[in-house]
C-alpha positions in Angstrom: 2.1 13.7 -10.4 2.7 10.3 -8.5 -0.3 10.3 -6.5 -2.2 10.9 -9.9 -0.8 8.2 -11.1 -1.8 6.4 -8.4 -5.4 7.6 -8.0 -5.9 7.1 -11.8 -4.3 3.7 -12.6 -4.5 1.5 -9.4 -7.9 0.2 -9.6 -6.9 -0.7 -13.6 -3.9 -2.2 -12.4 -6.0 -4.7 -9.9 -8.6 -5.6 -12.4 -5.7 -6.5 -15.0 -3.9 -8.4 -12.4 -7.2 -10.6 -11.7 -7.6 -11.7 -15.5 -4.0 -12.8 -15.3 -4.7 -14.9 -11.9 -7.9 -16.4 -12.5 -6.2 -17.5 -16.0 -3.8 -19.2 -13.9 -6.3 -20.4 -11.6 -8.2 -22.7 -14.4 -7.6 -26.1 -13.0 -9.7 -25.2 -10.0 -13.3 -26.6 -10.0 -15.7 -24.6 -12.3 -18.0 -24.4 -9.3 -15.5 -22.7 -7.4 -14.7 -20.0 -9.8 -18.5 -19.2 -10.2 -18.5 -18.5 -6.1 -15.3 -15.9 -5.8 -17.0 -13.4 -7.5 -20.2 -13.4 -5.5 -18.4 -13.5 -2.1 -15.6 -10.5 -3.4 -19.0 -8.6 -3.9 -20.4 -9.2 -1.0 -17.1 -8.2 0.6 -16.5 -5.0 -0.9 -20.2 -4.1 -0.3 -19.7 -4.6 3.2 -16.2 -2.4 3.1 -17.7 0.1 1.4 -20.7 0.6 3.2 -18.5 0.5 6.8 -16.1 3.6 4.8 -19.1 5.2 4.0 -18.4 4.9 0.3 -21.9 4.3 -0.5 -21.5 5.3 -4.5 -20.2 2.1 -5.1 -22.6 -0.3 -3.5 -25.0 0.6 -6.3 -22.0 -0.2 -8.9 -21.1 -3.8 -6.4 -25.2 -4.4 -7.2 -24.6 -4.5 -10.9 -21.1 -6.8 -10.9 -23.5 -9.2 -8.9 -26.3 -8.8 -11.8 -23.9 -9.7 -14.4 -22.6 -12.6 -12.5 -26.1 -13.8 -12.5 -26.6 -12.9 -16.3 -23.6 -14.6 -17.6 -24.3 -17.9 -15.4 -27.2 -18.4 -17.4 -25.5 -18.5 -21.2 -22.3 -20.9 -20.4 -22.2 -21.5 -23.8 -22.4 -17.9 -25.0 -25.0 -15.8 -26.3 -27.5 -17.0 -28.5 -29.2 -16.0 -31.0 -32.9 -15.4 -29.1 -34.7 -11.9 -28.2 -34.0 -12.7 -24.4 -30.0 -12.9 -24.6 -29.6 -10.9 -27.3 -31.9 -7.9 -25.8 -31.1 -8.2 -21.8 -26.8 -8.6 -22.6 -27.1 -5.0 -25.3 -29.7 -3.6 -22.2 -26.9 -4.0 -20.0 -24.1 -2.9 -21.9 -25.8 0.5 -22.3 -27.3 1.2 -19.0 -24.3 0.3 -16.9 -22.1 3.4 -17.9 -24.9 6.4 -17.4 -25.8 4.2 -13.9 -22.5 4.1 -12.8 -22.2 8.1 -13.6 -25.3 8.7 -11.8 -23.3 6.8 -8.8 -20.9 9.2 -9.0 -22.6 12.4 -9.6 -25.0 11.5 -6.0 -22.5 10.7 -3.9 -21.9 9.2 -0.8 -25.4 9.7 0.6 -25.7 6.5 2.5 -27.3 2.9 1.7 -30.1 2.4 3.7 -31.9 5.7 3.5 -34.1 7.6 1.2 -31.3 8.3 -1.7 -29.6 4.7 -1.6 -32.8 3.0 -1.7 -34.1 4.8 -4.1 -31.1 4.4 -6.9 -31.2 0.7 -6.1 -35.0 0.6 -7.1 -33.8 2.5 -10.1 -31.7 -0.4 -11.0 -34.4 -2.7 -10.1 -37.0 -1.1 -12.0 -34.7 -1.5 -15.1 -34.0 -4.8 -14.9 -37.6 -5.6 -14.8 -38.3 -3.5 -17.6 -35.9 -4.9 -19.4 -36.5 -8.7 -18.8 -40.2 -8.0 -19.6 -39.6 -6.7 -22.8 -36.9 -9.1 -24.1 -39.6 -12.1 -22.6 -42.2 -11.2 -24.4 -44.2 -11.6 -21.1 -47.8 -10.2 -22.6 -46.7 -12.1 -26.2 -50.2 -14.1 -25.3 -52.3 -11.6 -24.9 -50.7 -9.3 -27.9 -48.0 -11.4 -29.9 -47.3 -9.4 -32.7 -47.3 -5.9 -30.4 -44.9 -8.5 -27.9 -43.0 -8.9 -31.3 -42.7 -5.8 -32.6 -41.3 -4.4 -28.9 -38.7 -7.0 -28.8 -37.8 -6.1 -32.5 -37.6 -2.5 -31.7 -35.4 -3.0 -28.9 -32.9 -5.0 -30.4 -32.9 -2.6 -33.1 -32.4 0.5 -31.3 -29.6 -1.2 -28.8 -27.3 -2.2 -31.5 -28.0 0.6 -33.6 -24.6 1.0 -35.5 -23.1 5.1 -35.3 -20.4 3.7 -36.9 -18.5 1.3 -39.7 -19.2 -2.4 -38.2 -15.6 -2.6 -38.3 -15.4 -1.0 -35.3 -16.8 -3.3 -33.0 -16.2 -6.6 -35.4 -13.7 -7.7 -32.2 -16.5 -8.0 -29.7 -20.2 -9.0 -29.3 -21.0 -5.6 -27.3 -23.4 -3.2 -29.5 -21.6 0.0 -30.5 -24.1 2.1 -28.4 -22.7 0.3 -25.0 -19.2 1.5 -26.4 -19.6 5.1 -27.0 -21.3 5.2 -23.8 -18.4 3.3 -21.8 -15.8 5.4 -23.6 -17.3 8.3 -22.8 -18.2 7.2 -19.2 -14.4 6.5 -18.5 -13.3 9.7 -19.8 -15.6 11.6 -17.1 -14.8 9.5 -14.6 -11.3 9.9 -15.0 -11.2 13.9 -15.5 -13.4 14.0 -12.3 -11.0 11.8 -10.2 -8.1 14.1 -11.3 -10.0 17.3 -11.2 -11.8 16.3 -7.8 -8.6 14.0 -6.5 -10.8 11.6 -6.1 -9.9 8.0 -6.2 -13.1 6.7 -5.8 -14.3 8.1 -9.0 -11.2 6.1 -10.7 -12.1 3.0 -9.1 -15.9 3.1 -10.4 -14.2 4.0 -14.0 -12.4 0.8 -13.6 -15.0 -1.2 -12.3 -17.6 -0.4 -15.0 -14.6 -1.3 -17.3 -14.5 -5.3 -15.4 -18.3 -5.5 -15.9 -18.5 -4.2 -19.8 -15.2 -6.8 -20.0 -17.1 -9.5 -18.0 -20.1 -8.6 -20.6 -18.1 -9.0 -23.9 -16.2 -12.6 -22.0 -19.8 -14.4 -22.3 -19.2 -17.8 -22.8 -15.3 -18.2 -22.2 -15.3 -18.9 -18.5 -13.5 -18.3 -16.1 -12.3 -14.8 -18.1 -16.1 -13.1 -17.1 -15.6 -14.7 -13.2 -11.9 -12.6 -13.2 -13.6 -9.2 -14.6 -16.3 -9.5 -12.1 -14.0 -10.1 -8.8 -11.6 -7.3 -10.6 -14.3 -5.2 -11.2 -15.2 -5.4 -7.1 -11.8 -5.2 -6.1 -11.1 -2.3 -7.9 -13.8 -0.4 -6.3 -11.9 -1.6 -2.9 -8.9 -0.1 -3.6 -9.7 3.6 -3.5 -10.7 2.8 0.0 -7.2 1.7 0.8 -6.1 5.1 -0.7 -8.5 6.9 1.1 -7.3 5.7 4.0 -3.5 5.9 3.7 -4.2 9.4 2.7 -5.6 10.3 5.7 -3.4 8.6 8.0 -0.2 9.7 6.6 -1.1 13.4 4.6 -2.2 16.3 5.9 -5.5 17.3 4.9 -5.2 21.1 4.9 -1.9 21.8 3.5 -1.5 18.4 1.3 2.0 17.8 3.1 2.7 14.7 4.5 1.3 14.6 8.4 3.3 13.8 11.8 2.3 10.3 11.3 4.3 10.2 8.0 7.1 12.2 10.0 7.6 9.6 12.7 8.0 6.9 10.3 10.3 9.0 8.1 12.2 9.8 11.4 13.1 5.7 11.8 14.8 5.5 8.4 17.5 8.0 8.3 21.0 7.4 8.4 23.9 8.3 10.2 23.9 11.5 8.7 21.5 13.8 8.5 19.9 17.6 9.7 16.3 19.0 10.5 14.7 21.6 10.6 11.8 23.0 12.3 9.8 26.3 10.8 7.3 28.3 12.4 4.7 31.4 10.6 5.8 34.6 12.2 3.0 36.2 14.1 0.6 33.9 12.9 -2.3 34.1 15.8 -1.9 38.0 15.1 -2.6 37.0 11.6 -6.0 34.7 12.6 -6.9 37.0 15.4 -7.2 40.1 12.4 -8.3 38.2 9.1 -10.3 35.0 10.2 -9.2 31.6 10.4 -10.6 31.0 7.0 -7.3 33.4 5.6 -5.5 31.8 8.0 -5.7 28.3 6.2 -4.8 29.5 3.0 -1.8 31.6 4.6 -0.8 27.9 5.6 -1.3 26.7 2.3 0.7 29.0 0.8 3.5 28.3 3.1 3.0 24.6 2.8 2.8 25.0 -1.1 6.7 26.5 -0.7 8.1 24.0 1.3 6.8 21.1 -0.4 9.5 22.9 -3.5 12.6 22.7 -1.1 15.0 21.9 -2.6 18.7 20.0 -1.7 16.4 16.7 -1.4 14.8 18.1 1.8 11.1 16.9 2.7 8.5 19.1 4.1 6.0 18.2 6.9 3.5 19.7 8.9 3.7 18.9 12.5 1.1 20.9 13.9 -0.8 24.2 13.9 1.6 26.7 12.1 4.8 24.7 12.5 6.5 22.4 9.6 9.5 20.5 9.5 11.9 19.4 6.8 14.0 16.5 7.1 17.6 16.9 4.8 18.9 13.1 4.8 22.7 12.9 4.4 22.8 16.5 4.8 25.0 18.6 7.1 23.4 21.5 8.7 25.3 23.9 6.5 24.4 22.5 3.2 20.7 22.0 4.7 21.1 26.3 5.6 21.8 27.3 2.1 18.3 26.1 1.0 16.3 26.9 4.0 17.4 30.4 3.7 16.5 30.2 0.2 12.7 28.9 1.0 12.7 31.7 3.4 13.2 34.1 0.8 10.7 32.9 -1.3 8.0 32.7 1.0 8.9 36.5 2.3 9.3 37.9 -1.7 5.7 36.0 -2.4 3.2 38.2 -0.2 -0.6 37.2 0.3 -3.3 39.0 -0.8 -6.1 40.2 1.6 -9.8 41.2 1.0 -10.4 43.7 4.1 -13.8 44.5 5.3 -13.8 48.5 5.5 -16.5 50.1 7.5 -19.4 51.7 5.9 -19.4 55.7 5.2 -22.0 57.5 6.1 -23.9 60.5 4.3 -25.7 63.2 6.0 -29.6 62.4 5.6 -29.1 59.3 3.4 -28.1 55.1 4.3 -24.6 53.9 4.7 -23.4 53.1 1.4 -21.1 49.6 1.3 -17.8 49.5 -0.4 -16.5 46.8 -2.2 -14.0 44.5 -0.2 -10.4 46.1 -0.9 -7.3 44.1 -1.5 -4.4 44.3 -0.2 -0.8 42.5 -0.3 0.3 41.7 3.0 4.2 39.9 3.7 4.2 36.8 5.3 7.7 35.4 7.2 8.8 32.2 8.9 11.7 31.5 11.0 13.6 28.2 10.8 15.8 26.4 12.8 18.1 23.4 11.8 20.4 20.8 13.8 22.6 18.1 12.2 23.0 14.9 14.1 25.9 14.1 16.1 27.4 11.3 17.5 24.7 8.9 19.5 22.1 11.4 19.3 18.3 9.7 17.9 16.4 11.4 15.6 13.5 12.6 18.4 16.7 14.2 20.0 17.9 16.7 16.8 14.1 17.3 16.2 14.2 18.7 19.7 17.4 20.6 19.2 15.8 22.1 16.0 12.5 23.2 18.1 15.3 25.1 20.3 16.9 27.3 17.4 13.5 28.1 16.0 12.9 29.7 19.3 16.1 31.5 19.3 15.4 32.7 15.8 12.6 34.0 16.6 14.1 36.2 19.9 16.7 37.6 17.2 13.9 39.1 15.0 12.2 36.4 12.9 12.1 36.3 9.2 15.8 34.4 9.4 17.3 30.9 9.4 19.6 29.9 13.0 21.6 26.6 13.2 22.4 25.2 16.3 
């Protein structure tokens, strides 16, 4: 529930916090406001093209096109076909572009698929800007005319009451299509735990926010830089995930472990637990069973309870750390976990060979199913007197072992 949290609010928190500082930031020069959003683009483009995040360079491209747009109407927007048509133009294009971001992927920048979206984008702008100009209005003023009316008509075409959008200068089209934008986003990033899908939701938020700020500078300069930071942030994420989680099981990895290990107290007991027969396991059904049998394990002792922590230290072996714990409160709830895990069982889908009929082909039968009991054995130490933390994980490793010469399927302290 945490790391949703985290996922989905993180990139909104940053783009929040950079409204409030750039509101605090007003006495620097104006010039110097317009350039922090440019260079935090360029930045993030750069971060996320080294991560391999290519789905929001596309997204980074349009933060720098607003930029651009609102720099040219420092007063606000006016009432002409070319603000009026190219601010509504990008209002509704920027949610369905920043879900087509999302829905390709991270297929790289400087190939076929990269290229190609950002010549999407470009081809839009130019479309747009040539319509809202009036560009052939020489040539064919009123049929210039009647294409600029037309478009300003149909991109602040009202679905609703005007009271709806009385509070901002952003067509109700541009709205919906953020609302609804955010909402996908956001059930993707929590269905797909993606963070990255989060952080686009956020950033198309800064650049509809930078949008509907025309004109009251420096508040469209903050969305812009929040709007490319937040895309940064799932990066950070990213990153801490896979340095500190395990990305099988979802348990927190050695890594996390060893730094875990420097903060305990005086008192404290770990355990170390090992799948019985486990290579037997891999060796009959395929490694692919073999990973969920870990995550099924992994799924149990991530619910110990007595405040112990699970985490997975390497091939089938876990340990759980029981801070200010002795080893025989930490045995009560081991055994219990052990319990669990034996009562749950694991269902199989075995491959029987094909029967053969006299004079006629093999006939295949359906994959059966059966229920098949997985154990672990456990060991736990309590700390004594001048012992480190490496040194009771060690003295741990040793019980396991000698639970698992008694019979496996039990809990030993040392």
């Amino acid at each position: 529930m945490i790391r949703i949290f985290l996922i989905l609010f993180m990139p909104l928190a940053v783009l929040g916090g950079c409204w409030t500082a750039f509101g605090l930031l007003e006495l620097l020069p104006p010039r110097a406001m317009e350039v922090v959003p440019y260079g935090t683009v360029t930045l993030a483009a750069i971060i996320c093209w080294r991560f391999r995040r290519s789905r929001a360079v596309p997204v980074l491209v349009l933060v720098a096109l607003v930029c651009w747009f609102v720099a040219l109407m420092p007063e606000g927007v006016g009432q002409g076909p070319l603000s009026r048509v190219v601010l509504a133009s990008f209002a509704v294009f920027v949610p369905p572009n920043v879900l087509l971001a999302s829905l390709i992927g991270d297929r790289g920048v400087f190939n076929r698929s990269g290229l190609g979206q950002l010549a999407f984008y470009g081809v839009q702008a130019l479309v747009v800007l040539f319509v809202a100009s009036g560009a052939f209005g020489a040539y064919e003023p009123q049929a210039a005319q009647m294409l600029i009316d037309s478009a300003d008509q149909l991109l602040h075409w009202r679905l609703l009451d005007s009271s709806w959008d009385q509070w901002t200068i952003l067509p109700q089209p541009a709205l919906l299509s953020g609302a609804v934008a955010v909402v996908l986003l956001l059930l993707k990033a929590m269905v797909k735990d993606s963070p990255m899908d989060a952080g686009l939701a956020a950033g198309m938020a800064g650049i509809l926010a930078a949008l509907h700020a025309v004109g009251h500078a420096p508040q469209p300069a903050a969305f812009a830089t929040g709007a490319a930071l937040a895309l940064v942030v799932p990066l950070l994420q990213d990153s801490y995930r896979m340095a500190f989680l395990d990305e099988l099981t979802g348990l927190p990895a050695r890594r996390s472990l060893v730094a875990d290990l420097r903060g305990l107290g005086s008192r404290y007991s770990i355990a170390m637990a090992d799948i019985d027969h486990f290579k037997k396991f891999n060796d009959t059904y395929g490694h692919d069973v073999g990973d969920e049998v870990l995550r099924m394990v992994a799924s149990h002792l991530g619910k110990v309870s007595g405040g112990g922590r699970a985490y997975r230290y390497g091939g089938e072996e876990f340990t759980i750390l029981f801070p200010r714990k002795g080893k025989d409160d930490a045995f009560e709830h081991l055994d219990a976990l052990r319990a669990a895990i034996e009562s749950a069982g694991f269902a199989v889908r075995t491959k029987p060979r094909p029967v053969k009929k006299p004079k006629a082909k093999p006939v295949k039968k359906q994959p059966a199913t059966k229920t098949v009991s997985v154990t672990i054995s456990m060991g736990v130490a309590e700390r004594e007197t001048g012992q480190t933390p490496e040194e009771v994980l060690k003295q741990a490793d040793k019980t396991l072992y000698k639970a698992k010469k008694k019979g496996r399927n039990r809990v030993e302290k040392a």
